[in-house]
C-alpha positions as CSV (number, residue, x, y, z in Angstrom):
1,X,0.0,0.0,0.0
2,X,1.1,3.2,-1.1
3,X,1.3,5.8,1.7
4,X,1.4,9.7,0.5
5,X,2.3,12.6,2.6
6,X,0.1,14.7,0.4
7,X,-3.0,16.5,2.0
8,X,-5.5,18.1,0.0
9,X,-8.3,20.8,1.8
10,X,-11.3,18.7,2.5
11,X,-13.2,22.2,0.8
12,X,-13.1,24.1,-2.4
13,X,-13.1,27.3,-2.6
14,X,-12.6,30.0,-4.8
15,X,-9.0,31.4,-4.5
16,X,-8.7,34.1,-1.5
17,X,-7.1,37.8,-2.6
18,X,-3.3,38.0,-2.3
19,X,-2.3,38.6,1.0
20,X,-5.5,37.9,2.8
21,X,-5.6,35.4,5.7
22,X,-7.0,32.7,3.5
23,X,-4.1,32.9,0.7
24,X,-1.4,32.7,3.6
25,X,-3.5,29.8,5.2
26,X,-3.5,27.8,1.4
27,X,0.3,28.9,1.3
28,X,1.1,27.0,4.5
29,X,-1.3,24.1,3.6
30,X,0.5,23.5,0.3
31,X,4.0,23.6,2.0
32,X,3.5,21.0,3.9
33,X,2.2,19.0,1.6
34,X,5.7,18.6,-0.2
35,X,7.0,16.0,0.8
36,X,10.3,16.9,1.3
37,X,9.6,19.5,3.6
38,X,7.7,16.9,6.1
39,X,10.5,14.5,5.8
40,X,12.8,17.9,6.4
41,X,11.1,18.8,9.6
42,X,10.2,15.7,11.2
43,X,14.1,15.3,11.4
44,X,14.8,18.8,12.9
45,X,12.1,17.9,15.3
46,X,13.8,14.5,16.2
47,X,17.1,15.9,16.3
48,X,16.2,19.2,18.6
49,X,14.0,16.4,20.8
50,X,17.8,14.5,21.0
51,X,19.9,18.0,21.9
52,X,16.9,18.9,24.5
53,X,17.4,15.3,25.8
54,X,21.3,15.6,26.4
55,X,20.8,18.8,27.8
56,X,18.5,17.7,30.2
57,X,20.4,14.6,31.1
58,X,24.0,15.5,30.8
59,X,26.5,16.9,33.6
60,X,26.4,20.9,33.0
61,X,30.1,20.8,34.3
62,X,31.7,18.5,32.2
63,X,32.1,20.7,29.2
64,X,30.2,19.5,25.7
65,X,29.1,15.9,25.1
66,X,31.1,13.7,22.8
67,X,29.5,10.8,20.7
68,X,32.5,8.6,20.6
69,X,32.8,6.1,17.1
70,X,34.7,2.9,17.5
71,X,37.0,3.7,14.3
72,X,37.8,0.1,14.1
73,X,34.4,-1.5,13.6
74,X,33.9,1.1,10.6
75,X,37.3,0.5,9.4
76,X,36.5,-3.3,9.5
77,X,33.9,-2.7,6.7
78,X,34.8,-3.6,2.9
79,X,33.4,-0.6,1.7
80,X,35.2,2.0,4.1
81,X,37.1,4.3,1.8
82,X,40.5,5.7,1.6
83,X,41.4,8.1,4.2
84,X,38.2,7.7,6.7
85,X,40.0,8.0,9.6
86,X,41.6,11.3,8.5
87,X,38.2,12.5,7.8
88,X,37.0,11.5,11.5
89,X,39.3,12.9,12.9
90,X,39.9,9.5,15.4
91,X,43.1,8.4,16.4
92,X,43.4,5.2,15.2
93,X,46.7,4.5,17.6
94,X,44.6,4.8,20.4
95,X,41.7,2.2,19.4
96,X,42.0,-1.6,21.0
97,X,41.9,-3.6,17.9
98,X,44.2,-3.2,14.6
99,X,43.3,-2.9,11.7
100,X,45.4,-3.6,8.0
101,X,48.1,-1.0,7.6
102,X,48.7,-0.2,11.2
103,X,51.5,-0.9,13.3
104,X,51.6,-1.1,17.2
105,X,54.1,-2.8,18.6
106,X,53.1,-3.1,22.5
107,X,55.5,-1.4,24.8
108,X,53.7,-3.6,27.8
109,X,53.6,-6.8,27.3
110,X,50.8,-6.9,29.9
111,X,48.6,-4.2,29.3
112,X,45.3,-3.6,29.5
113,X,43.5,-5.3,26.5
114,X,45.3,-8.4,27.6
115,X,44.2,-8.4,31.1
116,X,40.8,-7.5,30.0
117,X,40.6,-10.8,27.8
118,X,42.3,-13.0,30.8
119,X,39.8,-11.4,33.3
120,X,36.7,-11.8,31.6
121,X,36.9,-14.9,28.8
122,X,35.8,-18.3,30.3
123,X,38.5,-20.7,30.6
124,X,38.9,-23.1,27.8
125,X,37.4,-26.0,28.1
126,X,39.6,-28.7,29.1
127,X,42.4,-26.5,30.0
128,X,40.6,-25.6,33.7
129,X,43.2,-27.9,35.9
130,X,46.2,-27.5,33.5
131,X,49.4,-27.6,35.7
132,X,52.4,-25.1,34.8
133,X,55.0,-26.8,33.7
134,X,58.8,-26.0,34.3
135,X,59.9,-24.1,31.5
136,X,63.7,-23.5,32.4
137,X,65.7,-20.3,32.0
138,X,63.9,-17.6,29.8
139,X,65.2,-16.4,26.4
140,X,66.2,-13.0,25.9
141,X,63.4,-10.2,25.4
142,X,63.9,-8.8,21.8
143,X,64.5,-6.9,20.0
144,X,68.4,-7.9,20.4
145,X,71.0,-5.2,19.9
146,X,71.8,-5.3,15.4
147,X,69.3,-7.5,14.2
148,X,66.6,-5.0,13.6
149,X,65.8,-2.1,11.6
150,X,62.7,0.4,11.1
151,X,59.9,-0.9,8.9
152,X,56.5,0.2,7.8
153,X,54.8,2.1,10.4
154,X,57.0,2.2,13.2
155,X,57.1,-1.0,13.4
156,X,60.5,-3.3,13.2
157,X,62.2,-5.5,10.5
158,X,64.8,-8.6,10.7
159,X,68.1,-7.4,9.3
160,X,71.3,-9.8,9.2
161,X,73.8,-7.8,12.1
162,X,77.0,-6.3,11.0
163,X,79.2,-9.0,12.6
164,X,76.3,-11.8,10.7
165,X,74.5,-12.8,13.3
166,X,71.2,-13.8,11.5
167,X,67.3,-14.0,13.6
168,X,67.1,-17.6,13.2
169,X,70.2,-18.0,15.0
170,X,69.7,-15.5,17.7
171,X,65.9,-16.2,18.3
172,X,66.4,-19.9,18.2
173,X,66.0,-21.6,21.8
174,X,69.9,-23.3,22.4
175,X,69.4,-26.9,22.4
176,X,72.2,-29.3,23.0
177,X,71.4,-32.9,21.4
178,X,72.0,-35.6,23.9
179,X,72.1,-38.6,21.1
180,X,68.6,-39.6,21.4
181,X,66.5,-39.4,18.8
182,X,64.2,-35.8,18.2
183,X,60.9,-35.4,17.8
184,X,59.8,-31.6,17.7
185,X,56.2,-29.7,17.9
186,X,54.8,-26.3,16.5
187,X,51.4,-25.3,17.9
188,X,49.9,-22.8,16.1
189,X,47.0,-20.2,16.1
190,X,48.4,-18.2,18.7
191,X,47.4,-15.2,19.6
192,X,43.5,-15.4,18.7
193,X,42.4,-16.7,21.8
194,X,43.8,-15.0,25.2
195,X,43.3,-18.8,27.6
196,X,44.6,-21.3,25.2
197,X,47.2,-18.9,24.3
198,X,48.4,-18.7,28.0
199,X,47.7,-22.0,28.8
200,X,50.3,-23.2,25.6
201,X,53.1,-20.5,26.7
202,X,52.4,-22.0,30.5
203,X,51.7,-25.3,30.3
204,X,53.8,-26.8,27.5
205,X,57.3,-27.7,27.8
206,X,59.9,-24.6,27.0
207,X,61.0,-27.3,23.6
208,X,57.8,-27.0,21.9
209,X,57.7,-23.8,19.5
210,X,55.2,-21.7,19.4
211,X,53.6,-19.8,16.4
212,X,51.8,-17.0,16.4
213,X,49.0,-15.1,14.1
214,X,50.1,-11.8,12.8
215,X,46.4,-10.3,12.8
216,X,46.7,-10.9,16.7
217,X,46.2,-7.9,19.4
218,X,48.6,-7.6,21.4
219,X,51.1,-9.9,19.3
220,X,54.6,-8.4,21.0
221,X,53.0,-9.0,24.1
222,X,52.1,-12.4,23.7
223,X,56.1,-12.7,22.1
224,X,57.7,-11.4,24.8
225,X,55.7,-13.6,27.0
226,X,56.7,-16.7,25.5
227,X,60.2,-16.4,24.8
228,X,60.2,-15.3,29.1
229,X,58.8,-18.9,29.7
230,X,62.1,-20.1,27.4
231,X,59.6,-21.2,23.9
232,X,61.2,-20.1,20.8
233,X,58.7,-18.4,18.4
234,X,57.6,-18.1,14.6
235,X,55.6,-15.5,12.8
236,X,52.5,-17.0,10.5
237,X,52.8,-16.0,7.2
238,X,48.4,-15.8,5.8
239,X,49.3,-17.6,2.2
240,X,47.2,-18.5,-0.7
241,X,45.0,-21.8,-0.7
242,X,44.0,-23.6,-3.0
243,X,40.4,-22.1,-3.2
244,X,41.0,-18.6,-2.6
245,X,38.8,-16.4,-2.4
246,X,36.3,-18.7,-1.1
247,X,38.9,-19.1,2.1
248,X,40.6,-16.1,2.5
249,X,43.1,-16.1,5.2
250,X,43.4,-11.8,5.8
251,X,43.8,-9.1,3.6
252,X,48.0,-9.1,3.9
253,X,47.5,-13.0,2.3
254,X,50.4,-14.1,-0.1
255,X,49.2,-14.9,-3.7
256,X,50.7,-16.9,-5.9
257,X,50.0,-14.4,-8.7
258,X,51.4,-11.6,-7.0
259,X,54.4,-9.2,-8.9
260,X,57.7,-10.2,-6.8
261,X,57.0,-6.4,-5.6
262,X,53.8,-7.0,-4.0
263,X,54.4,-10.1,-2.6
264,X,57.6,-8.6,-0.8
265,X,55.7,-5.8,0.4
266,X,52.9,-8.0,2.1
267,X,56.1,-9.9,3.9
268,X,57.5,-6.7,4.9
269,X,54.2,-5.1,6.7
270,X,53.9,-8.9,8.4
271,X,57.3,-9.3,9.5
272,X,57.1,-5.7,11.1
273,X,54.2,-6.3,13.4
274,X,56.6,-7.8,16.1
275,X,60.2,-8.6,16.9
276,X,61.3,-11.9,18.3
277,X,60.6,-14.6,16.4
278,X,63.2,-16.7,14.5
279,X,61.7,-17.8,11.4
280,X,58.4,-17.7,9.7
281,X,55.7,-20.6,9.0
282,X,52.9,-20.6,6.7
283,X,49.2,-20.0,7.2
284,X,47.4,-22.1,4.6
285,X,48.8,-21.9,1.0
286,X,48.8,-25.0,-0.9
287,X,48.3,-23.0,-4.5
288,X,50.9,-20.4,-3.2
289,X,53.9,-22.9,-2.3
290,X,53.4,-24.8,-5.5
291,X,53.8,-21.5,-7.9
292,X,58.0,-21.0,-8.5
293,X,58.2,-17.7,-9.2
294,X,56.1,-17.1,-5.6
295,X,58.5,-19.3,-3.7
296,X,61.5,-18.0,-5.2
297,X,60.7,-14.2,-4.1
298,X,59.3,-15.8,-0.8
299,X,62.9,-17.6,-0.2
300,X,64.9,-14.7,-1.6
301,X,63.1,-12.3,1.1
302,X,63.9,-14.5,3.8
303,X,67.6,-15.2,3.0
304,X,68.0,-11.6,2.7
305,X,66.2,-11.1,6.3
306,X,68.3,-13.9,7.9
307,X,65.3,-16.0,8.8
308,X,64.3,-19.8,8.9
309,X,60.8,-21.1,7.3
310,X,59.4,-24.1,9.2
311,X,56.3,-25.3,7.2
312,X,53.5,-27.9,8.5
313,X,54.0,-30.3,5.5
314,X,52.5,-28.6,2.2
315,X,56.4,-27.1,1.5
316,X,58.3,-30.8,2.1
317,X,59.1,-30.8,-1.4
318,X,60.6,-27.1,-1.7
319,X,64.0,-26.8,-1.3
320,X,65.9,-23.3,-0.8
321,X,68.8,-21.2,0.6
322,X,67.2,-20.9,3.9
323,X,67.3,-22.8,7.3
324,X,64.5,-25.0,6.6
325,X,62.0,-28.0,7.9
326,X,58.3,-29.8,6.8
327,X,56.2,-31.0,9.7
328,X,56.3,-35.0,8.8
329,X,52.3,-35.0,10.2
330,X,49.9,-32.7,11.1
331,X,48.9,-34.1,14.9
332,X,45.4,-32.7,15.5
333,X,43.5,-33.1,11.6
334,X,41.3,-35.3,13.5
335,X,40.4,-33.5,16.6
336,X,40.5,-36.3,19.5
337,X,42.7,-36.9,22.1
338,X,43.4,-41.0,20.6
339,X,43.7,-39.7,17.4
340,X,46.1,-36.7,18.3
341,X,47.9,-39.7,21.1
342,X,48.4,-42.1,17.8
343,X,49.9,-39.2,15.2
344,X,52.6,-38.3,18.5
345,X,53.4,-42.1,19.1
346,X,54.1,-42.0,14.8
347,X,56.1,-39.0,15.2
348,X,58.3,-41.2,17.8
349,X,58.6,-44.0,15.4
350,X,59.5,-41.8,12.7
351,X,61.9,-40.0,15.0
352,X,63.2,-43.8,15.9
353,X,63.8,-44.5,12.4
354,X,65.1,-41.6,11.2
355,X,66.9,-40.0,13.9
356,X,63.8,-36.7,14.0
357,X,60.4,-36.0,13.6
358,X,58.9,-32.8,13.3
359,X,54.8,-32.3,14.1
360,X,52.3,-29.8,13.9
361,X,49.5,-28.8,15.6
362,X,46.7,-26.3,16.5
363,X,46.1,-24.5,19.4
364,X,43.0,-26.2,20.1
365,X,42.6,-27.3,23.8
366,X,42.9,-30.9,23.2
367,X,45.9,-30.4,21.7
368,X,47.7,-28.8,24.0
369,X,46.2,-31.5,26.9
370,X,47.5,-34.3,24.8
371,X,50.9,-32.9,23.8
372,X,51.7,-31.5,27.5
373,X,50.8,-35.4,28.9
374,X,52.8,-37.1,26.5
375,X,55.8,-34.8,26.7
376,X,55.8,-35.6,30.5
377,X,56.7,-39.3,29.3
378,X,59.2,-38.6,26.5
379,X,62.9,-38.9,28.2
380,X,61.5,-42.6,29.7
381,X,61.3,-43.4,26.5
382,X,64.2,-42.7,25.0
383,X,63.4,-39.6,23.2
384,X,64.9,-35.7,23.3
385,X,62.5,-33.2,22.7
386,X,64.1,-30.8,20.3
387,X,62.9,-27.4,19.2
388,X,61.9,-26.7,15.9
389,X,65.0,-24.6,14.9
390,X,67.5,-27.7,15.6
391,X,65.8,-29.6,12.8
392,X,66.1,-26.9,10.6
393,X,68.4,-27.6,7.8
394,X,69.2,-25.0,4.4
């Protein structure tokens, strides 16, 4: 049904003489009629209902009222364009959240948006009664003195140190082989979820590496916090699968497609959003580690950077001129603890056979139950749990 704001006189009537009470009345009459003078003032009215309102309500000392945006919900839509938050006015630096193109590195590794998310998020389930495990002597907060530079934003790049020392030497955890057979573990996801984050930096052995999400809040924070309970760290590198866009892993994603120049610029913006990690490790990307030309740039970046790229399998057959490894199995695919108990008891006959194994996982909460229990039992059995940077090989 059609509604009209039209009104017509419910008379007829000759028309009045100009200026006489009756022509101003039919004046009036027909101005309202228009339609987009009622639209016109029924706002005014609502608006100088709301001003009346806030006048009414609000604290006559505390100086104007301020209607606050959250910049980063609006910048989270597809269709923001360039340069809103200029427009705004906002200061994006001072927003919790971060959004594409900006860089924060946290100068407190506890601060507040972390404490809110420990305070207030349930614990995971599963992870209630986790005990802390001993994780030995820390490894040194980074950024270490020469092996970093400015990068985009603020924010800090790997750079090989004047006397050679590269990241994925200096950021590795020591480890001193003992003759046993290795059998090493990468959880990762981290970042995403404040409990099962902790809970993997407290609760897991110091020998299991940790890798992290580059889209996390808080990321040096979480970094800093790791490497102090003695875990070395990677960086997650978002790369293209193989049905992109359908599954698209973040808008700094690697594609295969990519001119070298793009691709490197993507790398640099991740690598930059935190300091501290030894090597990279990939996100996805099953069409992006199977295109040359892509790997090739990918490799040549990280040589030049001086870090290592530990993969969870899908880059076993790439070689390159970088400290390297392949995760033999993926532990959690199925997500039970007998299934994720049987892929750990294969990495240990792998390791048994070929003197390593290298596993990768999820930071789901069964995961980190089922690797934490069956690390406790390792040495009986006559294996050394090794970091993933002493299986790294160029």
């Amino acid at each position: 049904m059609a509604v009209s704001f039209s009104r017509k006189p419910a008379y007829a009537a000759a028309a009045p003489a100009p200026g006489a009470p009756g022509d101003l009345r039919a004046k009036f009459m027909a101005a309202i009629s228009n339609p987009y003078i009622s639209a016109s003032g029924a706002a005014l009215l609502f608006l100088a209902s709301v001003a009346t309102l806030v006048l009414i309500t609000s604290d006559p000392h505390a100086g104007s009222p301020v209607i606050r945006l959250e910049l980063t919900k609006i910048g989270a839509t597809k269709n923001a364009p360039e340069g809103w938050r200029e427009a705004l006015g906002g200061d994006p630096a001072h927003e919790a959240g971060l959004l594409p193109g900006e860089l924060g590195l946290s100068a407190n590794p506890f601060g507040p948006i972390m404490a809110k998310a420990e305070s207030e998020a349930p614990v995971a389930e599963g992870l209630e009664n986790a005990p802390a495990i001993p994780q030995g002597p820390g490894l040194p907060q980074a950024p270490l003195a020469g092996l970093s530079a400015p990068g985009p934003g603020g924010g800090l790049l790997p750079i090989i140190a004047a006397d050679g020392r590269t990241a994925a030497e200096a950021y590795a955890r020591p480890f001193t082989p003992n003759g046993r057979p290795k059998v090493s573990i990468v959880i990762g996801g981290l970042g995403l979820n404040a409990q099962t984050t902790r809970a993997a930096i407290e609760t897991l052995p110091g020998e299991v590496t940790l890798s992290f999400a580059p889209y996390a809040e808080g990321l040096q924070g979480w970094i800093d916090l790791a490497r102090a309970h003695g875990h070395e760290v990677l960086l997650e590198t978002p790369m293209e699968p193989a049905d992109y866009p359908a599954n698209d892993p973040g808008p700094y994603t690697l594609i295969a497609a990519n001119r070298p120049d793009d691709t490197v610029r993507k790398l640099e913006w991740l690598m930059s959003r935190a300091t501290g990690y030894f090597g990279l490790s990939n996100y996805l990307g099953a069409r992006f580690v199977d295109n040359d030309q892509a790997m090739n740039t990918f490799n040549a970046t990280l040589k030049a950077r001086g870090l290592a790229f530990i993969d969870d399998g899908l880059a076993a057959r790439r070689a390159g001129p970088i400290p390297r490894a392949s995760a033999d199995r993926v532990i959690d695919d199925e997500l039970s603890a007998g299934a994720i108990d049987a892929q750990l008891r294969a990495l240990e006959t792998g390791a048994a056979a070929r003197g390593q194994s290298l596993g990768s996982g999820f930071a789901y909460p069964v995961t980190i139950n089922q690797v934490r229990a069956w690390a406790a039992g390792l040495q009986a059995r006559g294996i050394q749990l090794a970091p993933a940077s002493a299986l790294a090989h160029r």
